[in-house]
MARROZA-871288 format. One line per 5 residues: number of its first residue (from 1); their letters; for each residue x negated, y negated, z negated of C-alpha. Coordinates in nm, 3 decimals. Layout:
NUM> a> X,Y,Z ~ ...
This chain:
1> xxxxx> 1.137,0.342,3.432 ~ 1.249,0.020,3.303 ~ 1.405,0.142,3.048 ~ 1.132,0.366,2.916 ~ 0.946,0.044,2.935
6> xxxxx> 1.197,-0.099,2.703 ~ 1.259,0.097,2.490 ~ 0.849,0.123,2.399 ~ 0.761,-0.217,2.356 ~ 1.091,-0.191,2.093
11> xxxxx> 0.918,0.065,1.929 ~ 0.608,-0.097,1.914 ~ 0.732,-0.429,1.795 ~ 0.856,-0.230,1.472 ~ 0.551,-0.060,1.429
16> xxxxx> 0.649,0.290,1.464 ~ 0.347,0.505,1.388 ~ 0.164,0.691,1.713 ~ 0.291,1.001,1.657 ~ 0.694,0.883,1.656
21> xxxxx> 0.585,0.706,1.983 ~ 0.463,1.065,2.138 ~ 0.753,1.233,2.009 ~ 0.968,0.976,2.223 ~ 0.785,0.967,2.494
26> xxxxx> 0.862,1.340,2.484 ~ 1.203,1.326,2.459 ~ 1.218,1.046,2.719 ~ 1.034,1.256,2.962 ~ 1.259,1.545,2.897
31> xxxxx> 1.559,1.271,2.969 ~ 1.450,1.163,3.261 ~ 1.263,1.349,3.425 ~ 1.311,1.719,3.373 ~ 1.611,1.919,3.424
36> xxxxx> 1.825,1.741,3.117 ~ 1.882,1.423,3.335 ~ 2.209,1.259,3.229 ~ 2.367,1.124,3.599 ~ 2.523,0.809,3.376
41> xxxxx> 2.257,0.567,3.294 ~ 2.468,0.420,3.015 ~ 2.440,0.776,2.858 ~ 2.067,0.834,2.858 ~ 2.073,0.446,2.704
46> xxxxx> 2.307,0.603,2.401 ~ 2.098,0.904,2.384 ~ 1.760,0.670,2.354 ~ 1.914,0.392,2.129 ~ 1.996,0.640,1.884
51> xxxxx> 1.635,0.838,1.879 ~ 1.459,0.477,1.820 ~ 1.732,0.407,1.548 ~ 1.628,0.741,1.366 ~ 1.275,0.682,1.374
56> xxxxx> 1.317,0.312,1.267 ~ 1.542,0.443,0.984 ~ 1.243,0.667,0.872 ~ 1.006,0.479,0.901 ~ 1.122,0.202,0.703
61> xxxxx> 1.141,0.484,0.419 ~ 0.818,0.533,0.483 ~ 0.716,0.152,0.419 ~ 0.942,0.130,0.137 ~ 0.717,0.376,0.004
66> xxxxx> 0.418,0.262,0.067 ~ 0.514,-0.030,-0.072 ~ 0.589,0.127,-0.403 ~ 0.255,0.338,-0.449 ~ 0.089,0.186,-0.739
71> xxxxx> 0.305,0.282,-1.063 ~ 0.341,0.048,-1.316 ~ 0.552,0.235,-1.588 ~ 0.300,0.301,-1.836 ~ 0.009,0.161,-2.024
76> xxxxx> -0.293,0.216,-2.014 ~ -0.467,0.354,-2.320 ~ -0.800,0.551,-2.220 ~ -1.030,0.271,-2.414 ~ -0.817,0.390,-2.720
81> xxxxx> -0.949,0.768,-2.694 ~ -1.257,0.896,-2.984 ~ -1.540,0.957,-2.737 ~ -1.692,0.825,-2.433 ~ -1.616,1.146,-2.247
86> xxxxx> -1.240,1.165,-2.351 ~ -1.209,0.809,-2.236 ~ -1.367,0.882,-1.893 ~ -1.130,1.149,-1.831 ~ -0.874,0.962,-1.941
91> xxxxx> -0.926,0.678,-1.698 ~ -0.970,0.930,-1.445 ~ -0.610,1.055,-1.520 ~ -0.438,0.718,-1.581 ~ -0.604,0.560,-1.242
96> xxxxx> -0.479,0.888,-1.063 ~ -0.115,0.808,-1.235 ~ -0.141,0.478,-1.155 ~ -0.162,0.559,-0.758 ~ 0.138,0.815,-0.773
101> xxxxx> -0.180,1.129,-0.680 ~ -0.222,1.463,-0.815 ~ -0.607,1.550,-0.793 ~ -0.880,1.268,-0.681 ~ -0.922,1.166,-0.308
106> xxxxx> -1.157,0.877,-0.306 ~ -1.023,0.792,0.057 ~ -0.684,0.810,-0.053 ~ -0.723,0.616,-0.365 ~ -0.950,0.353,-0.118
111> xxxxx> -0.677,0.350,0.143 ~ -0.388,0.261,-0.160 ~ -0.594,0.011,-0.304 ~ -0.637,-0.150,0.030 ~ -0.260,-0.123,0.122
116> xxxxx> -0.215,-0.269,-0.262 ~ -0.445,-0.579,-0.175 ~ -0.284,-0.654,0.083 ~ 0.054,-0.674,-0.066 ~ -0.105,-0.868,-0.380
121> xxxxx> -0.344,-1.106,-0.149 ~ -0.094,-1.410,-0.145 ~ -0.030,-1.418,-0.507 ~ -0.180,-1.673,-0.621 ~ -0.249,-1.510,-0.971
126> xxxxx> -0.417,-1.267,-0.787 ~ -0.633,-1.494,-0.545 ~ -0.750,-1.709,-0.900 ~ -0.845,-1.364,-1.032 ~ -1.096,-1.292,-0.755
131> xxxxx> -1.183,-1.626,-0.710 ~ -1.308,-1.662,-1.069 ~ -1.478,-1.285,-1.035 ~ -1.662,-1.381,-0.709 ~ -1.786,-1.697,-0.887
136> xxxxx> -1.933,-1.502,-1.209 ~ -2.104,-1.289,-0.954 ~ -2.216,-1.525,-0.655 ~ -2.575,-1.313,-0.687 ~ -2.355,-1.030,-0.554
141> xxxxx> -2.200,-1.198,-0.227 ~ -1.866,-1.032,-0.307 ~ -1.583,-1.014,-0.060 ~ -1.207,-1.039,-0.200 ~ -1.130,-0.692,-0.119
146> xxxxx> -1.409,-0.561,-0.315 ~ -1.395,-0.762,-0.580 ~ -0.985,-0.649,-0.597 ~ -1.132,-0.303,-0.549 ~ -1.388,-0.370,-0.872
151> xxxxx> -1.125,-0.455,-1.083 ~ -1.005,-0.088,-1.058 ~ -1.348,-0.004,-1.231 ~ -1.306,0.145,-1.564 ~ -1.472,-0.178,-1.730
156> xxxxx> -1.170,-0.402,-1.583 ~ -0.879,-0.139,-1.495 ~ -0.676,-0.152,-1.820 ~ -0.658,-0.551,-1.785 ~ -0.558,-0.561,-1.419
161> xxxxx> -0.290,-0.259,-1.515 ~ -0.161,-0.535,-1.739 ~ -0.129,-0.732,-1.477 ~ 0.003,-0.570,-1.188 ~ 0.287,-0.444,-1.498
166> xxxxx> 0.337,-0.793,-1.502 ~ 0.368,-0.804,-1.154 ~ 0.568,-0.554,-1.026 ~ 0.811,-0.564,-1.336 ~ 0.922,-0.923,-1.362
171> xxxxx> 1.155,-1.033,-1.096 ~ 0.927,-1.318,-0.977 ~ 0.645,-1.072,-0.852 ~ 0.445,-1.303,-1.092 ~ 0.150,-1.221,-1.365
176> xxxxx> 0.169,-1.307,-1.689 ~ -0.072,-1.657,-1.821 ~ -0.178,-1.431,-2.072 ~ -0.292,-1.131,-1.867 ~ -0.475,-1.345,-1.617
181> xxxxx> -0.680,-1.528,-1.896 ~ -0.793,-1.174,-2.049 ~ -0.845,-1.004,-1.703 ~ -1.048,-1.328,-1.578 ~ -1.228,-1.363,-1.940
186> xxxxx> -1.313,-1.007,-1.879 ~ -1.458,-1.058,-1.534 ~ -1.626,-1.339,-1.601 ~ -1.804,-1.245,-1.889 ~ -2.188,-1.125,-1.873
């Protein structure tokens, strides 16, 4: 049992997701406890090191990515459309591009912006950004994640595009002087 013991608390520590933890806990079961008990305790060790090396292995694919759900390979050009309903649509389309999606999932596209803030929180672009927005709207009592998850509105979203471009694309994970001054011109304006 000590190992099992182990062997969790190893899983745990690398944040393997509930599921991967059941599916061990089946196998482990099965290991030690049904009929496929290995007599050599130095085999069931080899047998459970290399099940929690497979599901680490996957599941650091699956946080690479996560980490690399907001695309940043194109521009954003819905404000550039005739009419007010061909730009609508198009925002609709580029925001859906932007988050890697297919068809609109406001819980997905709230969950990714979430995950995004929290990769973007400690940038310090990115904290004078919402600083400056929760200052133009004080009335409002704004937290940082909303106001991150504002400037995905269609009023701001082409501007913070920019920026996260900026972001993701330069090797310093840094935004552009530029971009920041237009995005927080934007959001602080009336």
């Amino acid at each position: 049992m000590y190992y099992i013991t182990f062997y969790l608390s190893y899983l745990q520590k690398y944040y393997v997701s509930s599921s991967n933890i059941r599916f061990v806990l089946h196998i482990l079961y099965y290991i030690f406890c049904k009929k496929y008990i290995i007599k050599n305790h130095a085999n069931n060790t080899y047998v459970i090191i290399i099940i929690i090396v497979i599901i680490i292995l996957k599941n650091k694919k699956k946080d690479k990515m996560a980490a690399t759900t907001y695309s940043a390979d194109f521009i954003c050009t819905y404000k550039l459309m005739d009419n007010d309903d061909d730009r609508n649509i198009m925002y609709q389309i580029q925001l859906l591009q932007a988050f890697d999606m297919r068809k609109f999932d406001q819980d997905e596209i709230s969950e990714k912006t979430l995950q995004l803030y929290q990769k973007l929180k400690d940038c310090n672009e990115v904290k004078e950004i919402l600083e400056e927005g929760i200052k133009a709207n004080l009335q409002m009592n704004l937290s940082h994640e909303i106001m991150f998850m504002c400037l995905f509105s269609y009023q701001f979203f082409d501007l913070f595009h920019k920026c996260l471009i900026d972001y993701f694309t330069t090797g310093s994970s840094r935004i552009s002087e530029e971009s920041k001054r237009y995005l927080i011109h934007a959001v602080t304006s009336p």
